[in-house]
PQR file of N, CA, C, O and H, with PARSE charges and radii, in Angstrom:
ATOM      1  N   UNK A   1     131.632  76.610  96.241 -0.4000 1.5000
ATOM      2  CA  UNK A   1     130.434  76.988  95.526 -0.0000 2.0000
ATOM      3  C   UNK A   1     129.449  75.821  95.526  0.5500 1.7000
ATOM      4  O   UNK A   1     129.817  74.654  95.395 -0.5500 1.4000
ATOM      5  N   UNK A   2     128.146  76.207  95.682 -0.4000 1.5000
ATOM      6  CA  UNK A   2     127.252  75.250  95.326 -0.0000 2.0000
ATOM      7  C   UNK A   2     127.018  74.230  94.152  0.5500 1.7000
ATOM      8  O   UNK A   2     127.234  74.774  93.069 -0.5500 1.4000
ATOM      9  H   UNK A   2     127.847  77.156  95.788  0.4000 1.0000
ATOM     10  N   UNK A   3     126.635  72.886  94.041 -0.4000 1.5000
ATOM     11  CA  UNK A   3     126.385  72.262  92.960 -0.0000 2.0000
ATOM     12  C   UNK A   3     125.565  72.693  92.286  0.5500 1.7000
ATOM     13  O   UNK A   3     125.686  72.872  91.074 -0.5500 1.4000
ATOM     14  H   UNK A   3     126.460  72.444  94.921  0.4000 1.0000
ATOM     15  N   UNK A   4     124.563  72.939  92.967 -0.4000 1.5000
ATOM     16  CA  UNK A   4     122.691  72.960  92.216 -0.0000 2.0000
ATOM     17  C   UNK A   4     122.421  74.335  93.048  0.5500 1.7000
ATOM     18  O   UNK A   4     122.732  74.674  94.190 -0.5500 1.4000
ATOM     19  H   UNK A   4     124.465  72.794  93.952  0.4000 1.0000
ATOM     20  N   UNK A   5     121.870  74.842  92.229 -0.4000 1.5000
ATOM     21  CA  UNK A   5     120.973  75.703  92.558 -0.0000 2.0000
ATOM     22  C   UNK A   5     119.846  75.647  93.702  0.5500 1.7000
ATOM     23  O   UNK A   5     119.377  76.561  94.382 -0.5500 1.4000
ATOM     24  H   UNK A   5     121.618  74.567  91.301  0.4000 1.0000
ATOM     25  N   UNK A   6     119.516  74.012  93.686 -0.4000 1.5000
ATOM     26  CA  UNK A   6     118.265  74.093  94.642 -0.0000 2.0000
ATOM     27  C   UNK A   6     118.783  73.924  96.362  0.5500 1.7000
ATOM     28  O   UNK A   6     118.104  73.730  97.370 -0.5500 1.4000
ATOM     29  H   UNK A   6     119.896  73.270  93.134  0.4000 1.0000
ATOM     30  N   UNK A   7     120.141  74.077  96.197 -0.4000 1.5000
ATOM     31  CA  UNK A   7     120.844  73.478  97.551 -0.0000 2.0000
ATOM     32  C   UNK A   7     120.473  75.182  98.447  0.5500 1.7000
ATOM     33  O   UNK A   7     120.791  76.268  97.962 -0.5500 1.4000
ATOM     34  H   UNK A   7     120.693  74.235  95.378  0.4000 1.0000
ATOM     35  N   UNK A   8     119.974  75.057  99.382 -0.4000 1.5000
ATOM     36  CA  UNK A   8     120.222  76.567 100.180 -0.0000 2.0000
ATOM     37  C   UNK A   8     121.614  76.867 101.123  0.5500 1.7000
ATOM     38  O   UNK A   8     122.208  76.005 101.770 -0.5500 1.4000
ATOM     39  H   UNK A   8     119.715  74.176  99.776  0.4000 1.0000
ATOM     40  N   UNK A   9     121.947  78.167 101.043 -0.4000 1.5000
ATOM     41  CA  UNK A   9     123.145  78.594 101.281 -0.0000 2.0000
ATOM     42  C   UNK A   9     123.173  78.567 102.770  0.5500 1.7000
ATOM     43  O   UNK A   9     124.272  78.637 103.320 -0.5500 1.4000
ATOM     44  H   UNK A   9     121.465  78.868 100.517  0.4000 1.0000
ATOM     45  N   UNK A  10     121.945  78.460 103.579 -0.4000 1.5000
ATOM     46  CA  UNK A  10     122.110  77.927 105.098 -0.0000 2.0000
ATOM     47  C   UNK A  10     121.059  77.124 105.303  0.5500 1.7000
ATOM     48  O   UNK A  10     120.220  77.077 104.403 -0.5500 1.4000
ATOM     49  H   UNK A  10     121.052  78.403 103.133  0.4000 1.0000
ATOM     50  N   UNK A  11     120.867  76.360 106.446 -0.4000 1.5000
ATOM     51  CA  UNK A  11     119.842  75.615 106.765 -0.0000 2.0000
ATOM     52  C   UNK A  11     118.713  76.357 107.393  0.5500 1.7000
ATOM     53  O   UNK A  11     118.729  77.493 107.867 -0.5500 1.4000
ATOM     54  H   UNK A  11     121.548  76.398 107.177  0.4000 1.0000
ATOM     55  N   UNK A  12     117.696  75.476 107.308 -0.4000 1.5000
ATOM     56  CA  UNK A  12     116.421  76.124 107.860 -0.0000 2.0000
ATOM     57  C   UNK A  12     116.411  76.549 109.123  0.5500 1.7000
ATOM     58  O   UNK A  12     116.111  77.736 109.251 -0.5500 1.4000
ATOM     59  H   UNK A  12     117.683  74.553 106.923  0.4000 1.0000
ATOM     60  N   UNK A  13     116.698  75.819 110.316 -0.4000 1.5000
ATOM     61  CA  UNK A  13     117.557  76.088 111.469 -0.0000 2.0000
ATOM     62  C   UNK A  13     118.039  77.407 111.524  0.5500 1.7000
ATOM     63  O   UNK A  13     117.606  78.103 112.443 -0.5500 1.4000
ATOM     64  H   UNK A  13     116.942  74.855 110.212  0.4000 1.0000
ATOM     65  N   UNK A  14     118.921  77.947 110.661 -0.4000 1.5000
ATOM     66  CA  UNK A  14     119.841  79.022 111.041 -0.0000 2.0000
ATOM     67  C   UNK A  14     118.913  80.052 110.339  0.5500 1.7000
ATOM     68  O   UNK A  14     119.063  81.198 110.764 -0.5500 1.4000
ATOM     69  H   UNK A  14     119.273  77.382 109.915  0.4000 1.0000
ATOM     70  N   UNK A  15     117.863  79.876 109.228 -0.4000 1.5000
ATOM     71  CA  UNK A  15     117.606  80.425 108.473 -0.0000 2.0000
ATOM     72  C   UNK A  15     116.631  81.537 109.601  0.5500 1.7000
ATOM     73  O   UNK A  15     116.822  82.725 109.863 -0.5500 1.4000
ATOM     74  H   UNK A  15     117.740  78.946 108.883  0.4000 1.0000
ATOM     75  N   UNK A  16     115.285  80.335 110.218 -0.4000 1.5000
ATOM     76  CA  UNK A  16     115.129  80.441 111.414 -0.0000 2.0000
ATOM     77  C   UNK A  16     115.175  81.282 112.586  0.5500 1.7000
ATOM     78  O   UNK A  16     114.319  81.920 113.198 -0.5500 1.4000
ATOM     79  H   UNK A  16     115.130  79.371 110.006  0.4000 1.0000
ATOM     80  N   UNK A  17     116.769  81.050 112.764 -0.4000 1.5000
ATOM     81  CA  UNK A  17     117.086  82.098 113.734 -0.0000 2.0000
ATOM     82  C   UNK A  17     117.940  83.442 113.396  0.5500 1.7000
ATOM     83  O   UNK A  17     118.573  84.056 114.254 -0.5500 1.4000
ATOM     84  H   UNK A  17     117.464  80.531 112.267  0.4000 1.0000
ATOM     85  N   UNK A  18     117.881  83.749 112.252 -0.4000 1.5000
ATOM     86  CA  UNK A  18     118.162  84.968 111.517 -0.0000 2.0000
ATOM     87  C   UNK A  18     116.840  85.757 111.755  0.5500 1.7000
ATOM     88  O   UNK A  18     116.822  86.811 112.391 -0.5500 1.4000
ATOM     89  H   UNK A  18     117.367  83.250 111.555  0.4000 1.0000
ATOM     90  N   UNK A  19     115.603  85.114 111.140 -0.4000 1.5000
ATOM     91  CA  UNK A  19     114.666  85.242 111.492 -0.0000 2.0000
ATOM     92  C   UNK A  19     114.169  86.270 112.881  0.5500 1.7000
ATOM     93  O   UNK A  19     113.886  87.468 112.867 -0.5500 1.4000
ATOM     94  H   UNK A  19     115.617  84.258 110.623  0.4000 1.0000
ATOM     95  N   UNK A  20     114.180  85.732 113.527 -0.4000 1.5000
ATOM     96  CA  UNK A  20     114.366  86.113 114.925 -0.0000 2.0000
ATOM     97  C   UNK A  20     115.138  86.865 115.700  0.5500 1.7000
ATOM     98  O   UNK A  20     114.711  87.520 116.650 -0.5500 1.4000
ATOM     99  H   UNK A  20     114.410  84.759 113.539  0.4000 1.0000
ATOM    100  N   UNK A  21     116.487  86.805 115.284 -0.4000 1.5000
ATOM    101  CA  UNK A  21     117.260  88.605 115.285 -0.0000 2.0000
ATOM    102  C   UNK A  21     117.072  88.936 114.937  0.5500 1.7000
ATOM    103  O   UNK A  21     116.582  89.805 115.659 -0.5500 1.4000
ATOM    104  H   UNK A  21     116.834  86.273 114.512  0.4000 1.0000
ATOM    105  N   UNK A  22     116.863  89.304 113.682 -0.4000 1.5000
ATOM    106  CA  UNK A  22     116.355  90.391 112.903 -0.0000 2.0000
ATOM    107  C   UNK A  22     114.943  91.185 113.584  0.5500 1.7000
ATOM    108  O   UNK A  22     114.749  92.396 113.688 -0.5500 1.4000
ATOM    109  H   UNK A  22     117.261  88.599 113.095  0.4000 1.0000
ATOM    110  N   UNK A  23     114.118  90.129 113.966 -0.4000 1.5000
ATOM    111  CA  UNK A  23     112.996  91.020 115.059 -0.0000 2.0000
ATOM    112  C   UNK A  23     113.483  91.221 116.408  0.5500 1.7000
ATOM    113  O   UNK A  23     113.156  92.355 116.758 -0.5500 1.4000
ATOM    114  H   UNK A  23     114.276  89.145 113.881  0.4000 1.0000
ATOM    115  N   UNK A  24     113.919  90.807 117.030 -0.4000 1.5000
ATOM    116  CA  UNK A  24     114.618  91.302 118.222 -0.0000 2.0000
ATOM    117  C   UNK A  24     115.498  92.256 118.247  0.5500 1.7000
ATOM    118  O   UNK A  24     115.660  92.880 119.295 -0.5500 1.4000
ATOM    119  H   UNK A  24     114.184  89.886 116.746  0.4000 1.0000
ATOM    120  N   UNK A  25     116.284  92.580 117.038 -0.4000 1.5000
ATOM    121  CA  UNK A  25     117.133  93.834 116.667 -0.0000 2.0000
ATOM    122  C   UNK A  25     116.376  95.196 116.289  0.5500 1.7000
ATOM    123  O   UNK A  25     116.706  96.369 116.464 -0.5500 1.4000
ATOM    124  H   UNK A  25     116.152  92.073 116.186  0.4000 1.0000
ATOM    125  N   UNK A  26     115.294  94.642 115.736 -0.4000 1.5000
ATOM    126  CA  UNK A  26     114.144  95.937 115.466 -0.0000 2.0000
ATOM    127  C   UNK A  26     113.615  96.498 116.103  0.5500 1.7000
ATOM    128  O   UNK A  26     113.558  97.727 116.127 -0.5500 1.4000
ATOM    129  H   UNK A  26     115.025  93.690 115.594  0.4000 1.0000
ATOM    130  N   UNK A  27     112.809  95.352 117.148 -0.4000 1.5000
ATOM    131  CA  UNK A  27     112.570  95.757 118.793 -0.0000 2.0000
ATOM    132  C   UNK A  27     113.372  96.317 119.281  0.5500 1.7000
ATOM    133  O   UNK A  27     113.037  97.298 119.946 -0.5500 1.4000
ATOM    134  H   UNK A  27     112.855  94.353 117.129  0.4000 1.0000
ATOM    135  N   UNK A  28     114.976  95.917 119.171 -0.4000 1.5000
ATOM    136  CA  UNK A  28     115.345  96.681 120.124 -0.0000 2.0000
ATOM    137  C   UNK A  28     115.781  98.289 119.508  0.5500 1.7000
ATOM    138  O   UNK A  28     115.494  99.270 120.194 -0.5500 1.4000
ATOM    139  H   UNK A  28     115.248  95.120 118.632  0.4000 1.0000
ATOM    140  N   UNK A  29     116.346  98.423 118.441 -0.4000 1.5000
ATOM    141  CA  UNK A  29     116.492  99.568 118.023 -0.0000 2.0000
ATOM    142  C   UNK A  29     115.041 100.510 118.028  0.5500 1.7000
ATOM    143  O   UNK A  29     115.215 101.705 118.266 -0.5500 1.4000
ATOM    144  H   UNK A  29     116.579  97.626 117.884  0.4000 1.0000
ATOM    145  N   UNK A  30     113.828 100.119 117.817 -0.4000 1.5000
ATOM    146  CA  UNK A  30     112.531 101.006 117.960 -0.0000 2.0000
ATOM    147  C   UNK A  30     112.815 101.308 119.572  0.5500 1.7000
ATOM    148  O   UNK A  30     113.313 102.404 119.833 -0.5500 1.4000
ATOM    149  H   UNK A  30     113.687  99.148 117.623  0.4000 1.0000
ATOM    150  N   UNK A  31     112.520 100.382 120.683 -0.4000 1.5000
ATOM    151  CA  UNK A  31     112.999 100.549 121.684 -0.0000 2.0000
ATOM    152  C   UNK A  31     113.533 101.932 121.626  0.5500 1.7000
ATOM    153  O   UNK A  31     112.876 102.955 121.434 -0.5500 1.4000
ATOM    154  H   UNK A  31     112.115  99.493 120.471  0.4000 1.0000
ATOM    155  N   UNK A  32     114.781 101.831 121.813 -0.4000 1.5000
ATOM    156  CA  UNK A  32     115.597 102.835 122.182 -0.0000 2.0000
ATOM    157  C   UNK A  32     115.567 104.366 120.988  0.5500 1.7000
ATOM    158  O   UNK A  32     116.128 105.431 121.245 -0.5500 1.4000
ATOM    159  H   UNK A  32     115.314 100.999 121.968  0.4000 1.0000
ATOM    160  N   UNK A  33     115.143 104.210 120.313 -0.4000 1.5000
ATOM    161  CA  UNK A  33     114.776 105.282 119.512 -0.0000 2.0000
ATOM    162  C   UNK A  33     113.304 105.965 119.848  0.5500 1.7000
ATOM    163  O   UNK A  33     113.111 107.180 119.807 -0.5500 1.4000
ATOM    164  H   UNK A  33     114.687 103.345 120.104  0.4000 1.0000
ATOM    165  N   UNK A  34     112.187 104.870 120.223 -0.4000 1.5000
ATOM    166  CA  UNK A  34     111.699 105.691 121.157 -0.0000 2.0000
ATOM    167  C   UNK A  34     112.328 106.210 122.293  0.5500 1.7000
ATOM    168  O   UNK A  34     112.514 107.349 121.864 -0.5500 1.4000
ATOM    169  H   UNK A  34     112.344 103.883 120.257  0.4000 1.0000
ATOM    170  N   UNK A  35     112.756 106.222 123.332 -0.4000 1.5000
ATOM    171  CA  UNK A  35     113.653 106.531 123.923 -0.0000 2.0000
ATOM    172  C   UNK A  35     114.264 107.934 123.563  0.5500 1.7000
ATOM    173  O   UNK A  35     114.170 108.746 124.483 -0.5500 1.4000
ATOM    174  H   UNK A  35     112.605 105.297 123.680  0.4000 1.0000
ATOM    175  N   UNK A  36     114.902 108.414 122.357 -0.4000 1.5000
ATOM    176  CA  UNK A  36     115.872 108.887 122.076 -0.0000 2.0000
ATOM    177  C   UNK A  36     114.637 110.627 121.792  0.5500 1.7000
ATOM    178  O   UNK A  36     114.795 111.638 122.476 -0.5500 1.4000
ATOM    179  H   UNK A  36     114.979 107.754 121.609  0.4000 1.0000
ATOM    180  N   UNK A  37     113.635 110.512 120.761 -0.4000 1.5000
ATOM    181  CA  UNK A  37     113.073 111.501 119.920 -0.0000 2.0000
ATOM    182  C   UNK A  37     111.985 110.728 119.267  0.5500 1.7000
ATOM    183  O   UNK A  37     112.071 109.505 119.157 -0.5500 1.4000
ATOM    184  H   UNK A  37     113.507 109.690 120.206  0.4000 1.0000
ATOM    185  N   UNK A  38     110.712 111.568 118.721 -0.4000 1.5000
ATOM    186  CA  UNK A  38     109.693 110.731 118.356 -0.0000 2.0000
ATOM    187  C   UNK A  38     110.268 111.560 116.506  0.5500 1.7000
ATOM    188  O   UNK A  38     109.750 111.076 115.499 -0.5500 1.4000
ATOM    189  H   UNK A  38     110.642 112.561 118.810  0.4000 1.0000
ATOM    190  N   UNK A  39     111.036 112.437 116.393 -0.4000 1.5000
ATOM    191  CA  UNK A  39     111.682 112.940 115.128 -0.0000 2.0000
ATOM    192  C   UNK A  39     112.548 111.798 114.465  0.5500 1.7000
ATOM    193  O   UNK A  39     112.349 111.200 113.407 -0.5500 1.4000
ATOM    194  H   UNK A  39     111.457 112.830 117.211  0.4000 1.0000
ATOM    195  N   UNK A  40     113.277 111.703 115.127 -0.4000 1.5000
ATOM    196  CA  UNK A  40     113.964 110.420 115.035 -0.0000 2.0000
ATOM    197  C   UNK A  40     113.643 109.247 114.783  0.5500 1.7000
ATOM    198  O   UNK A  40     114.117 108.585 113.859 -0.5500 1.4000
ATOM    199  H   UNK A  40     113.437 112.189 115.987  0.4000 1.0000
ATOM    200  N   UNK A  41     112.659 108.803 115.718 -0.4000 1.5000
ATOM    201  CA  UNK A  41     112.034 107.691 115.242 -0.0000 2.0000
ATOM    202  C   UNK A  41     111.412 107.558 113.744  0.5500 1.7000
ATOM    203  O   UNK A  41     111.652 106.662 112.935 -0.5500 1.4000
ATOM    204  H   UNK A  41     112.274 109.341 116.469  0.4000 1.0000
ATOM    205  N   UNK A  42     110.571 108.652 113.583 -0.4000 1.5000
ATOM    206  CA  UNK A  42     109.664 109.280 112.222 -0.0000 2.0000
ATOM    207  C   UNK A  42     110.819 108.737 111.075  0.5500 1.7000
ATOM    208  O   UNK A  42     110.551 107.944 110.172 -0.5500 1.4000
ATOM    209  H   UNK A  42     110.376 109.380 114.240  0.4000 1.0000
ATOM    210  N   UNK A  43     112.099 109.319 111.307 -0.4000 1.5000
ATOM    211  CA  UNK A  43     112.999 109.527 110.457 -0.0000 2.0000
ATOM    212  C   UNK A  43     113.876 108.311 109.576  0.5500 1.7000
ATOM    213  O   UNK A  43     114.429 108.051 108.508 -0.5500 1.4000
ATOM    214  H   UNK A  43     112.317 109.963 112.040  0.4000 1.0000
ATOM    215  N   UNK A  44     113.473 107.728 111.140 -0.4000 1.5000
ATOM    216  CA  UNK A  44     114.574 106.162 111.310 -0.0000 2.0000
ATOM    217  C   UNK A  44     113.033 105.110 110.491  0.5500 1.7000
ATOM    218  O   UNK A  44     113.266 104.337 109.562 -0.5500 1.4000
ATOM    219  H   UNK A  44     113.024 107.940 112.008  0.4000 1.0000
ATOM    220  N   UNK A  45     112.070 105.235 110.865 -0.4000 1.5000
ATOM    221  CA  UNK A  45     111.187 104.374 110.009 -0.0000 2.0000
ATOM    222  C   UNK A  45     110.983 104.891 108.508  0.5500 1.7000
ATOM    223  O   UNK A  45     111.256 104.218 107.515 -0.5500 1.4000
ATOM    224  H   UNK A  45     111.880 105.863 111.620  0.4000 1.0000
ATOM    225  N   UNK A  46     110.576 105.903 108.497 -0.4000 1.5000
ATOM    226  CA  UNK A  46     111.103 106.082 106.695 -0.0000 2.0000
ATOM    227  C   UNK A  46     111.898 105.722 106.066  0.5500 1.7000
ATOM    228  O   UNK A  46     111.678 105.434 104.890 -0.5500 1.4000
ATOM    229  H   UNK A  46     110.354 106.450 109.304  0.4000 1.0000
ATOM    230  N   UNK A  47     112.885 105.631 106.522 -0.4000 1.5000
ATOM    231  CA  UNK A  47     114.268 105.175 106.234 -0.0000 2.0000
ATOM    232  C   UNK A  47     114.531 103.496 105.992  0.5500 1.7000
ATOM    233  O   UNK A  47     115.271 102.961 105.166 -0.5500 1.4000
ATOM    234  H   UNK A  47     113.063 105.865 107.477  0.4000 1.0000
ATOM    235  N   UNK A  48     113.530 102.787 107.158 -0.4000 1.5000
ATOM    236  CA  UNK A  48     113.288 101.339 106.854 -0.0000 2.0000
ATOM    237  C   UNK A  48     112.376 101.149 105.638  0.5500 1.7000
ATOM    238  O   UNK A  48     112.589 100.256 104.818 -0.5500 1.4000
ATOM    239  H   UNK A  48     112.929 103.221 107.829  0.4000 1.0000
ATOM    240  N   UNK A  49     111.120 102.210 105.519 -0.4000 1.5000
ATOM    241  CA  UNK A  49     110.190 101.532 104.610 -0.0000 2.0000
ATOM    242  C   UNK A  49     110.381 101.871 103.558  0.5500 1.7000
ATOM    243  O   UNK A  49     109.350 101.794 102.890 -0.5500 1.4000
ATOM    244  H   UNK A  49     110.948 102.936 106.185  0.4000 1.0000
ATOM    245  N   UNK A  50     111.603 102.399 102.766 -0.4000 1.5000
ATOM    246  CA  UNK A  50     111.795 102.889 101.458 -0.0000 2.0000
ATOM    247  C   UNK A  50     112.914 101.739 101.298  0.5500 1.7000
ATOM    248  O   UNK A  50     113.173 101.149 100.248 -0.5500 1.4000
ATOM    249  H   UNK A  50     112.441 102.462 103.309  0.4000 1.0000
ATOM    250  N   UNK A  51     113.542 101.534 102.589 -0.4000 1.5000
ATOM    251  CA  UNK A  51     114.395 100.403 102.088 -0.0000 2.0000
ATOM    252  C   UNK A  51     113.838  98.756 101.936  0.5500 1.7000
ATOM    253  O   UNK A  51     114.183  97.810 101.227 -0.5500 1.4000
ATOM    254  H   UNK A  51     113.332 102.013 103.442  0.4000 1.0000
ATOM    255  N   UNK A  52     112.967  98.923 102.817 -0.4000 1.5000
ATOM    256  CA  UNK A  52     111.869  97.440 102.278 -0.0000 2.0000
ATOM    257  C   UNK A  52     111.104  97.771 100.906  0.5500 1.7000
ATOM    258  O   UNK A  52     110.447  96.815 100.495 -0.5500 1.4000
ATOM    259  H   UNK A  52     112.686  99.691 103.393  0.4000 1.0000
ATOM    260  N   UNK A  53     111.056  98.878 100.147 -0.4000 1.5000
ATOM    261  CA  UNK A  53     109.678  98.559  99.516 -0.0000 2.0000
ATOM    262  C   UNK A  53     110.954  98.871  98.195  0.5500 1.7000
ATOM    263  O   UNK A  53     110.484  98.943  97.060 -0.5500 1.4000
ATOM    264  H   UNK A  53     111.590  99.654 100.482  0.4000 1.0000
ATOM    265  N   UNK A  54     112.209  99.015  98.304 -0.4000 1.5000
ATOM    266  CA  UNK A  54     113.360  99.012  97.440 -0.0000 2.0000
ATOM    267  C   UNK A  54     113.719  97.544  97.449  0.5500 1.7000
ATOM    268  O   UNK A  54     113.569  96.869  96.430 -0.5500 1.4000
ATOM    269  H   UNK A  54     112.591  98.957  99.227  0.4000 1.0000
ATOM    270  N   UNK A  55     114.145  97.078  98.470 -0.4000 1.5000
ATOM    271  CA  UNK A  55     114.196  95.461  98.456 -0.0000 2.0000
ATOM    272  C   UNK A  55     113.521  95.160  97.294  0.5500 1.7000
ATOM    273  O   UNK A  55     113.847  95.074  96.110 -0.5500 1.4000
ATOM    274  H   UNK A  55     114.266  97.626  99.298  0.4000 1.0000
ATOM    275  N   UNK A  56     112.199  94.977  98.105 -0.4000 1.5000
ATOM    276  CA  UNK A  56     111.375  94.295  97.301 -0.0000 2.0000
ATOM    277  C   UNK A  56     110.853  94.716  95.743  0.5500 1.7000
ATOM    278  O   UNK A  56     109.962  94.028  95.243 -0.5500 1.4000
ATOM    279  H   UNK A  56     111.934  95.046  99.067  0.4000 1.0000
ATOM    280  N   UNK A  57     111.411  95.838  94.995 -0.4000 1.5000
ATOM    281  CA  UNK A  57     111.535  96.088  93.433 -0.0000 2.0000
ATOM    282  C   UNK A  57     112.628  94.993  92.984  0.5500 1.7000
ATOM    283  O   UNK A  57     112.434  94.054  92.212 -0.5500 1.4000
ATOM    284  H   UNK A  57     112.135  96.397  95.401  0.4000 1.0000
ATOM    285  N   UNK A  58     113.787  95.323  93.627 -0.4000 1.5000
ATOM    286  CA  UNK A  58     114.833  94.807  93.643 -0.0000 2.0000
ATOM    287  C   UNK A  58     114.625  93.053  93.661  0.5500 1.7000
ATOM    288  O   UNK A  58     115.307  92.411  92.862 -0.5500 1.4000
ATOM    289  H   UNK A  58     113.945  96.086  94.254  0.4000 1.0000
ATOM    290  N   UNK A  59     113.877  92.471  94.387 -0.4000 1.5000
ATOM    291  CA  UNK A  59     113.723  91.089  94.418 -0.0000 2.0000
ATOM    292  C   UNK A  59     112.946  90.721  93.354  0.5500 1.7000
ATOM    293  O   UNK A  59     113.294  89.816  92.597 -0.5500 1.4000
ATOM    294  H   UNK A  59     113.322  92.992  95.036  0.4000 1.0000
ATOM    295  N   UNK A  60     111.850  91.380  93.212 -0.4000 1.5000
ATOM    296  CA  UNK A  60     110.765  91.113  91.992 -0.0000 2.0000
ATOM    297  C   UNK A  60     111.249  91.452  90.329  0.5500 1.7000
ATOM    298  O   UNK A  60     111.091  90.784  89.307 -0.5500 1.4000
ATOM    299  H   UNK A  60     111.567  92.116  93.827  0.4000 1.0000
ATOM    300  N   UNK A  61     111.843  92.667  90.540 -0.4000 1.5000
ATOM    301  CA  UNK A  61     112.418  92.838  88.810 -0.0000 2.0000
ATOM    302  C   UNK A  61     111.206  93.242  88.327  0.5500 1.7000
ATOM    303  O   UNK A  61     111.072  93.499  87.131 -0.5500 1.4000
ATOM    304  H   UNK A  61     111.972  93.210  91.370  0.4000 1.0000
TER
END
């Protein structure tokens, strides 16, 4: 467990390149979901933006 609170649980570095999969994973899943159905797609992004705009209740309080 951490000492302090102000210590971060990974480095900026890794933080970084989380960063960066996370958009390359999006790309690639839009990718191929275009690909797949433009229903699908519709379906599959609703599905992201209720879960970002839930996050973010969730982060703010």
């Amino acid at each position: 467990m951490a000492t302090s609170l102000d210590e971060p649980l990974i480095d900026w570095q890794s933080e970084n390149l989380l960063k960066i999969l996370v958009f390359v994973f999006i790309f690639g899943i839009a990718t191929a979901i275009n690909i797949i159905s433009s229903k699908m797609e519709h379906a599959i992004i609703f599905a992201f933006v209720c879960t970002v705009i839930s996050a973010a209740f969730l982060i703010i309080k």
